[in-house]
C-alpha positions as CSV (number, residue, x, y, z in Angstrom):
1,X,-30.0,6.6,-0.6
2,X,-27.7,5.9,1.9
3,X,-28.9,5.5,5.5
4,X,-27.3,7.4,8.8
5,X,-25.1,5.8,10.9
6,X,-23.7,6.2,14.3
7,X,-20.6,4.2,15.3
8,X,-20.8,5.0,19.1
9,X,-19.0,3.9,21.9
10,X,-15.3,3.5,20.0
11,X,-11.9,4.5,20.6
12,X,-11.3,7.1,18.1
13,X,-7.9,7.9,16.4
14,X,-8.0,11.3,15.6
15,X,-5.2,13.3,14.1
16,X,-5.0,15.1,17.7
17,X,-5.0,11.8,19.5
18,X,-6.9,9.0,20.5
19,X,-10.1,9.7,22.5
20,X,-13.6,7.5,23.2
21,X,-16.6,9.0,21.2
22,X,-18.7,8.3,18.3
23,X,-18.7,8.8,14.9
24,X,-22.1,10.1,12.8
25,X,-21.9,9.3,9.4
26,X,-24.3,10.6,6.5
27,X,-24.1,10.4,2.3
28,X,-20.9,8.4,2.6
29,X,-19.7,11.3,4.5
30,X,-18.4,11.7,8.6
31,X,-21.1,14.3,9.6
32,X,-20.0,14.7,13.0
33,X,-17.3,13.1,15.4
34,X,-18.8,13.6,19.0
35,X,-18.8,12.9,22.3
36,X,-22.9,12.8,22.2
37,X,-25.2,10.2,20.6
38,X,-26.7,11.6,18.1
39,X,-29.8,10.0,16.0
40,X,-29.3,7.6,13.8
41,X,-31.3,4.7,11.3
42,X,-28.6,2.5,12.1
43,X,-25.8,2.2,14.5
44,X,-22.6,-0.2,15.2
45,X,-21.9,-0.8,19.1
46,X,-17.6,-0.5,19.3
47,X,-17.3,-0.3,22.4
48,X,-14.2,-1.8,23.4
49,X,-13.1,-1.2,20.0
50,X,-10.4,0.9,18.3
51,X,-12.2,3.2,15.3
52,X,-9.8,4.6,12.6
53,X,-9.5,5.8,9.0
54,X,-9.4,2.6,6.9
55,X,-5.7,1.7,5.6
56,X,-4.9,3.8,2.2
57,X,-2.2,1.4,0.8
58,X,-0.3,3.2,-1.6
59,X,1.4,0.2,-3.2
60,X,-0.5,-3.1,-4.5
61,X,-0.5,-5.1,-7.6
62,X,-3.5,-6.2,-8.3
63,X,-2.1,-7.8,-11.4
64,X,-4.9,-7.1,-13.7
65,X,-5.1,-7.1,-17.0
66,X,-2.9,-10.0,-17.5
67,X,-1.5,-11.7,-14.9
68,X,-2.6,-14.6,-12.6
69,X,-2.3,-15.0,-8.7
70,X,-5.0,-12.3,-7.7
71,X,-8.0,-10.0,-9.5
72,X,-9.6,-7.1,-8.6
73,X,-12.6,-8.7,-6.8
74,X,-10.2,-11.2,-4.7
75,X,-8.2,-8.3,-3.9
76,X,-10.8,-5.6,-2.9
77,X,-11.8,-8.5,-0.5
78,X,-8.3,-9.3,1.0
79,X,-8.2,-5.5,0.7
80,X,-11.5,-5.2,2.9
81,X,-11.1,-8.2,5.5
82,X,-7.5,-6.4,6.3
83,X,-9.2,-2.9,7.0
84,X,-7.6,-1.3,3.6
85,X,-10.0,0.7,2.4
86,X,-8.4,2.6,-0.1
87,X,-5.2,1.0,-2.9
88,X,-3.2,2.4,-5.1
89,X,-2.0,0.0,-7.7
90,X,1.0,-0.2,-9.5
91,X,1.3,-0.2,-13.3
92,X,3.5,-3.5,-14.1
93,X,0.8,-5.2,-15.8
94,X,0.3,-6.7,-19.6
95,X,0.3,-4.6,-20.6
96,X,1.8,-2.0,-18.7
97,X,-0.7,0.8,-17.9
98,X,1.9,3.4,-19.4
99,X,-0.8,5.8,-21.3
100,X,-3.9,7.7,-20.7
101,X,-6.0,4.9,-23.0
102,X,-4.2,2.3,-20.8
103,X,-5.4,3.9,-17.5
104,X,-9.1,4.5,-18.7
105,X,-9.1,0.5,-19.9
106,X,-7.9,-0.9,-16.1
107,X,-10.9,1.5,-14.9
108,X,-13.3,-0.4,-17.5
109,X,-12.1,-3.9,-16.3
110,X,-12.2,-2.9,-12.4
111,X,-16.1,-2.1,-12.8
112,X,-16.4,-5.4,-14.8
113,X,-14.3,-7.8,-12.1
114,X,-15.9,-5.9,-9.3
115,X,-19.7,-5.9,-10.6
116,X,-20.8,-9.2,-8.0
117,X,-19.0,-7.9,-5.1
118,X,-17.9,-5.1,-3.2
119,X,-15.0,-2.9,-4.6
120,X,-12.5,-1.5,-2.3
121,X,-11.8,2.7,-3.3
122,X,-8.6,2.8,-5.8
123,X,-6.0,4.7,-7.7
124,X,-3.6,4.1,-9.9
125,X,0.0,5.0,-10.8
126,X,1.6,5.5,-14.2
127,X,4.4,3.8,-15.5
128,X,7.4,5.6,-17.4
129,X,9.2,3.9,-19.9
130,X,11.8,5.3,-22.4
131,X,8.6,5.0,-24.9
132,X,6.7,7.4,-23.0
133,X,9.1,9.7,-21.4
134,X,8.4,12.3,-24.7
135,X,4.6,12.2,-24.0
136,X,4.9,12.9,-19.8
137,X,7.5,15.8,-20.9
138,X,4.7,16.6,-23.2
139,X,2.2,17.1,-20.7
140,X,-0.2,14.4,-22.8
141,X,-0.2,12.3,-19.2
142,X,-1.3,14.8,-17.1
143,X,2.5,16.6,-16.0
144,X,3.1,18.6,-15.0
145,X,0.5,19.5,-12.3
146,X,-0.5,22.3,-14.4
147,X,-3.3,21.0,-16.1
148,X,-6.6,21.0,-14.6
149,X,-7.0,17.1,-13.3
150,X,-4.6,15.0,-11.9
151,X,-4.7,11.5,-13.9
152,X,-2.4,9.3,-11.4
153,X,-1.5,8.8,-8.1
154,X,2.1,8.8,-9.6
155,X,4.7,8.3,-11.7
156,X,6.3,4.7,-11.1
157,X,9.9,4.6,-11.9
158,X,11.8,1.0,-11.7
159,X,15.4,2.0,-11.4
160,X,16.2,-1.7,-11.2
161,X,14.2,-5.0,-13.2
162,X,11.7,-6.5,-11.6
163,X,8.3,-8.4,-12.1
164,X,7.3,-6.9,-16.0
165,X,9.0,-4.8,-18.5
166,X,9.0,-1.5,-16.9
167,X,12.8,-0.3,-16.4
168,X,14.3,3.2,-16.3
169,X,18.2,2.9,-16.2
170,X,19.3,5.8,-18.6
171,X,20.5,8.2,-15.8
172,X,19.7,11.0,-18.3
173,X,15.8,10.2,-18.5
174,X,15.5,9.5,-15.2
175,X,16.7,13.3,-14.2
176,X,14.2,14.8,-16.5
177,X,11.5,12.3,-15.3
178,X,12.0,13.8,-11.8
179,X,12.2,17.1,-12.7
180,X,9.3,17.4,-14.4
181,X,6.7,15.0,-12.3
182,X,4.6,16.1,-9.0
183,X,5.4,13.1,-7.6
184,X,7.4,10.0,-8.6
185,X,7.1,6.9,-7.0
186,X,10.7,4.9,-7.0
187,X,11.8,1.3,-6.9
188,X,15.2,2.3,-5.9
189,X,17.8,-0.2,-6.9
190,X,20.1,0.4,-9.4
191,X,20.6,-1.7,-12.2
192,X,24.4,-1.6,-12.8
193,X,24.7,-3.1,-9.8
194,X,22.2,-5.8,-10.6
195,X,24.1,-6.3,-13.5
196,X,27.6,-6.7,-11.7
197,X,25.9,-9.1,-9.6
198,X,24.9,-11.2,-11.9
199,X,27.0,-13.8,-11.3
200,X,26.7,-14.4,-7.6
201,X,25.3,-17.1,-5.7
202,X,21.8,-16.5,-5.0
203,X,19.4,-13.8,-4.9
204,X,20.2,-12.4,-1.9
205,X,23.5,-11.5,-3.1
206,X,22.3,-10.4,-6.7
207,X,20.7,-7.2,-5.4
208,X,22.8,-5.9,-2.5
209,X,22.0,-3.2,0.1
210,X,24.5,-1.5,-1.7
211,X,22.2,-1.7,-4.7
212,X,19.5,0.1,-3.0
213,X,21.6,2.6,-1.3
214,X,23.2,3.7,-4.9
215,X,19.8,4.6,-6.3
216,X,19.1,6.8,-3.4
217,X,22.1,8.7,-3.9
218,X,21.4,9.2,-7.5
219,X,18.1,10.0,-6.2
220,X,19.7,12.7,-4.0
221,X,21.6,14.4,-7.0
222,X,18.8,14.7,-9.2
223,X,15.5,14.7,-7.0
224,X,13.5,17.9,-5.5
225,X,12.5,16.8,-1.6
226,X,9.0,16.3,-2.0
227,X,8.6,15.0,-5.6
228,X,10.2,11.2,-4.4
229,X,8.7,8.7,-2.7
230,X,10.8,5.6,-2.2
231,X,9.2,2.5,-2.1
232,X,10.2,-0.4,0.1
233,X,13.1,0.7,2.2
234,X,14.7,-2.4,3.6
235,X,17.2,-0.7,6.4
236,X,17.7,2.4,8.7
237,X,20.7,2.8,6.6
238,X,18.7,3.6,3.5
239,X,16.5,5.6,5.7
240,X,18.8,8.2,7.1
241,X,20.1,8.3,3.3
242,X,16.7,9.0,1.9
243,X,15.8,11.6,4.6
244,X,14.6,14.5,2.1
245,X,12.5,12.0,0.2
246,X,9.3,10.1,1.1
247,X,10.1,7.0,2.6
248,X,7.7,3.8,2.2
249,X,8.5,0.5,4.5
250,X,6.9,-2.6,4.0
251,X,5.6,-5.2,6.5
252,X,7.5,-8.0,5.1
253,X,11.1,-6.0,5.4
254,X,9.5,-5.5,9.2
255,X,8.9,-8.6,10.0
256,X,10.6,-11.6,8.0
257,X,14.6,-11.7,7.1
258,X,16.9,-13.6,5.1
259,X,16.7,-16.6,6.9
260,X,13.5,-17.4,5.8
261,X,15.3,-18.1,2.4
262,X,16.5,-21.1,4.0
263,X,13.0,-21.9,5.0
264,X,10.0,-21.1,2.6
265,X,13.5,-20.7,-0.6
266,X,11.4,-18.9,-3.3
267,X,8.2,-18.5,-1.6
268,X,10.8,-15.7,0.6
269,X,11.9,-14.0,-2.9
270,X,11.3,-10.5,-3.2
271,X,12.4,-7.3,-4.7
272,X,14.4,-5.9,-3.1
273,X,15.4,-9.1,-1.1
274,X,14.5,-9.1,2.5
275,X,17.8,-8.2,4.6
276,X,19.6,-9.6,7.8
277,X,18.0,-9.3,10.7
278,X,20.4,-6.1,11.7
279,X,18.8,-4.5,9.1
280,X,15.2,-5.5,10.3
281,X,16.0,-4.6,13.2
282,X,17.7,-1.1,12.2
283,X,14.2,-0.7,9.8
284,X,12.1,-0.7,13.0
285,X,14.5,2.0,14.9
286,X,13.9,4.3,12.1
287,X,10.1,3.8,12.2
288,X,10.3,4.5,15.6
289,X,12.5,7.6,15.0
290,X,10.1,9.2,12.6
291,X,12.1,8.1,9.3
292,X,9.3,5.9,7.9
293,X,5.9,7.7,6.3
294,X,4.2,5.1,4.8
295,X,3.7,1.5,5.0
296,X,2.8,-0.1,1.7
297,X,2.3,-3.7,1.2
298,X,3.6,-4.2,-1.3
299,X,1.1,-6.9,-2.3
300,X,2.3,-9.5,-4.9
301,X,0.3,-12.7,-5.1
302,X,2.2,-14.8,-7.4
303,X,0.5,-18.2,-7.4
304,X,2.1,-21.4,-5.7
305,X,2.8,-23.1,-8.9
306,X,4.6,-20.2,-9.8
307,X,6.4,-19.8,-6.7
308,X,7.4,-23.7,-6.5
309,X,9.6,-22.7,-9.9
310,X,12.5,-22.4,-8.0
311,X,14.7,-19.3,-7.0
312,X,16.2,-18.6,-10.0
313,X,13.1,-19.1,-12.2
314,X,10.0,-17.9,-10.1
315,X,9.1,-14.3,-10.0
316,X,9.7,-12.0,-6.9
317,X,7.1,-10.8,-4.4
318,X,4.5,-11.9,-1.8
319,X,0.9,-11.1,-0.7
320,X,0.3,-8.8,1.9
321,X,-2.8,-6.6,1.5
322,X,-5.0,-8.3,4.0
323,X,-2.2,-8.3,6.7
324,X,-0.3,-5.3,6.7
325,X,-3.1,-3.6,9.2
326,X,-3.2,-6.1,11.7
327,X,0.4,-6.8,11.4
328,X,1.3,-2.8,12.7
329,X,-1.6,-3.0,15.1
330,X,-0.1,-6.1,16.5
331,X,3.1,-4.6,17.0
332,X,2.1,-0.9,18.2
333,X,-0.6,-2.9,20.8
334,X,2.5,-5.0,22.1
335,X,5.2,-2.2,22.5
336,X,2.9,0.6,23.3
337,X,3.3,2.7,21.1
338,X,0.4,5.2,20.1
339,X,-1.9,3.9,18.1
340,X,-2.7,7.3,16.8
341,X,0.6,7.5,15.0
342,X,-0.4,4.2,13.3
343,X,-3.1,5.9,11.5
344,X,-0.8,8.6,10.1
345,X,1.4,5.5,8.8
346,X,-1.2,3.7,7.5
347,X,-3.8,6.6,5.9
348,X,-3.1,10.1,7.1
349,X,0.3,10.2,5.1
350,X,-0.3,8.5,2.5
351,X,-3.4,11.0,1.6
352,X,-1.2,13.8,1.7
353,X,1.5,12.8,-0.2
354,X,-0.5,11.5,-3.1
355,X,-3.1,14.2,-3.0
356,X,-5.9,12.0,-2.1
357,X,-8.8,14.3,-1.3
358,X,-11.2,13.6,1.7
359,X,-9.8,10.7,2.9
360,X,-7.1,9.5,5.8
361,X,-9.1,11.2,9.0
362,X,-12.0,10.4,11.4
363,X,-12.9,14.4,11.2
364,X,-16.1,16.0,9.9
365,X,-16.7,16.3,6.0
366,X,-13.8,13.4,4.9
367,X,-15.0,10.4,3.2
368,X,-16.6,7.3,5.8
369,X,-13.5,4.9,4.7
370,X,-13.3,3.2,8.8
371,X,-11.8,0.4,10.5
372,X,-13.4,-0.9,13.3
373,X,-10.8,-3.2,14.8
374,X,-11.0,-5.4,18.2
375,X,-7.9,-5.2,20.6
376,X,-8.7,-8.2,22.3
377,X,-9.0,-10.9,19.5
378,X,-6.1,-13.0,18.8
379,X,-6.1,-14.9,15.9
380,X,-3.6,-17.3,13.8
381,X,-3.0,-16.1,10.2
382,X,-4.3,-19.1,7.8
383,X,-4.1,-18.7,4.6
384,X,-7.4,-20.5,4.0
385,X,-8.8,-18.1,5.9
386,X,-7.6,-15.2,4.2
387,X,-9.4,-14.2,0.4
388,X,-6.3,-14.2,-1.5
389,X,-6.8,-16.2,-5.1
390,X,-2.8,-16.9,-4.7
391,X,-3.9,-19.0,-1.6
392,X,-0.4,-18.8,0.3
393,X,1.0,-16.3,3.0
394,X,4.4,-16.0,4.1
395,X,3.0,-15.3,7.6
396,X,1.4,-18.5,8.2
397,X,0.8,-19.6,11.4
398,X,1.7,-16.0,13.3
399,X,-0.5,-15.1,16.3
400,X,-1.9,-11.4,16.0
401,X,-3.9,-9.0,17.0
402,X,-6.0,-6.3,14.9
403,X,-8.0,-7.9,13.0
404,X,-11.2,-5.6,11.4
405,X,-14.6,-6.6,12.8
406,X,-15.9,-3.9,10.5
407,X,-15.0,-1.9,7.8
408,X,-16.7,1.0,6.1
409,X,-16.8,2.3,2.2
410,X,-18.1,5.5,2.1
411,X,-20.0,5.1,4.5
412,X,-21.6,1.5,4.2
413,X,-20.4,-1.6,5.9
414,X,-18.2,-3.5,3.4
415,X,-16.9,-6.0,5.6
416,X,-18.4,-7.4,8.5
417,X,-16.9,-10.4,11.1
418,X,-16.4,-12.3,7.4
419,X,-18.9,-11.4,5.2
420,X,-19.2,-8.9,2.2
421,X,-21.6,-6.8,0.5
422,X,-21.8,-5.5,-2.9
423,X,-20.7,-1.9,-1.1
424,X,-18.3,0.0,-3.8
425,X,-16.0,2.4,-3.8
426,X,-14.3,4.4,-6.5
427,X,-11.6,6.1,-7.9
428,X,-10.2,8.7,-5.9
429,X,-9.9,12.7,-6.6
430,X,-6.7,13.6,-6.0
431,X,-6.3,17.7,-4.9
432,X,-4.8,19.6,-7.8
């Protein structure tokens, strides 16, 4: 059974704001958030601290079954060390978890990757092909909401090729994909534009802003505000665009550009590509301005070997699950911004748009998922510090702050100034 807990002493980010108090937790469960000291069988001293609701990152690859660079054991680590307590992985895998059976055998092999260490809380989203698009209209995946239990987190649409099989470019399915679907999670590129770009001279200028912006406005045609969540805007252009949808920035459109092409070359490859610094910069002012709800990593931890294939050869994407946390905090801390509003980017929103019950608050009955960062560390990011199997970062060498010290699992201390337990979560319950 678990024990008690009283995190005391913290700065607490509340939905209401930030305030100093403590935090009583019970059966994996916040009992009580108060400004009195409860007892407890076991308490964590933060003062000085910043306490909030662990990082719910709505989009990781975890790239099991079938892929290299990262498994769900390394991950939940990276996951845990970064103050993520909660992932939502994405279903371009091999195979692709596109069906029911699919789903229920990435379940079986979490338990088994995860059954020597801890396991960080997870969900997963669907992925539509043509193949399947007669079995979602069906209802045999769980759509529409209807039916009594939710089976996803999503339904992942690639509107342009990336890493894996998974592509929906038939305008027509793609309609009746978005009106059918609670939610549908978008890689919004479109492919004809891919396509016409086939031929230019690098990466960069294979998948265009212009690209990204065409998707959106098919997007806008065909999809109901509040059933779209784009994934990894890259530009306040694309925001403002995509204003009735869901809007997901990552930290590597944030804070890296296109120069680092010149730099790192296909280490810096990602879809879609990172953008001119204009555009990161233009990214951030929407942030600021309210146009950005999520921030999703993104994570994809293709191996070095991989990566040294070259631009044209090697797959896109980098790893980012153990820094996107400290990353924001970093930033927020040195432009003062209210930390309070980086929880409802990093957890908050994300656990109401998905539907992800009892989680994304420091408030009384929600699931212990906690961060327990320390405002006054600074430290380098090494990547032989950090638990990635891919071993590389694309932020190596950047002084931050915002690292956890601790971080909570339903109520037991995962993570703690770099060691683990066996603590686990589990799949989340999403609200019907």
């Amino acid at each position: 059974m678990r024990l008690s807990l009283l995190i005391k002493n913290g700065t607490l980010l509340l939905s209401e704001g930030a305030r100093r108090g403590n935090i009583l937790v019970k059966g994996g469960k916040i009992a009580a958030v108060t400004a009195t000291e409860p007892n407890a069988e076991s308490f964590i001293d933060a003062d000085g601290m910043v306490v909030m609701p662990g990082m719910i990152d709505p989009h990781v690859h975890f790239r099991q079954p079938g892929m290299e660079g990262e498994d769900w054991l390394s991950g939940s680590m990276a996951a845990l060390a970064g103050g993520v307590t909660t992932v939502l992985d994405m279903p371009n895998t091999k195979p692709p978890a596109t069906s029911v059976l699919r789903l229920s055998e990435k379940i079986e092999l979490i338990n088994a990757q995860t059954s020597s260490g801890p396991c960080v809380n997870y969900g997963l989203h669907l992925g539509a092909t043509r193949e399947n698009a007669n079995e979602i209209f069906g209802a045999g995946l769980g759509y529409p909401p209807s039916r009594e239990e939710r089976l996803a987190a999503s339904l992942k649409v690639f509107m342009g090729s990336s890493t894996g099989d998974l592509l929906i470019d038939d305008d027509l399915t793609l309609k009746e994909l978005l009106g059918i679907t609670r939610l549908v999670s978008v890689h919004a590129e479109d492919e004809d534009i891919i396509r016409g770009c086939a031929g230019s001279g690098d990466h960069l200028s294979r998948r265009p802003k212009e690209a990204a912006l065409s998707a959106i406005r098919k997007l806008l045609a065909w999809g109901a505000p509040g059933r779209v969540y784009i994934c990894h805007i890259t530009s306040g252009e694309e925001a403002d665009l995509a204003s009735p949808f869901y809007r997901e920035a990552t930290p590597h459109h944030l804070f890296l550009n296109d120069g680092l092409m010149k730099t790192m070359g296909s280490f810096a490859k990602v879809n879609p590509p990172l953008r001119s610094e204009q555009d990161r910069a233009s990214l951030w002012a929407a942030l600021a301005g309210g146009k950005v709800d999520c921030i999703g990593s993104d994570h994809a931890p293709h191996t070095a070997a991989s990566k040294r294939m070259g631009v044209e050869a090697s797959p896109s994407g980098v790893p980012g699950v153990e820094t996107a946390l400290p990353l924001m905090f970093n930033a927020f801390l040195k432009w003062g911004w209210p930390l309070q509003r980086l929880a409802a980017l990093t957890s908050r929103n994300a656990a109401r748009i998905f539907g992800i019950y009892g989680k994304g608050e420091l408030a009384a009955g929600f699931d212990a998922d906690i961060a327990i960062i320390d405002p006054r560390e600074e430290r380098k990011v090494r990547a032989e510090r950090l638990h990635y199997k891919c071993g590389w970062t694309p932020y190596e060498g950047m002084a931050i702050v915002g690292w956890p010290r601790h971080t909570l699992v339903l109520g037991e201390v995962a993570y703690v100034d770099g060691s683990f337990s066996k603590a686990k979560g589990r799949s989340v319950v999403y609200e019907v």
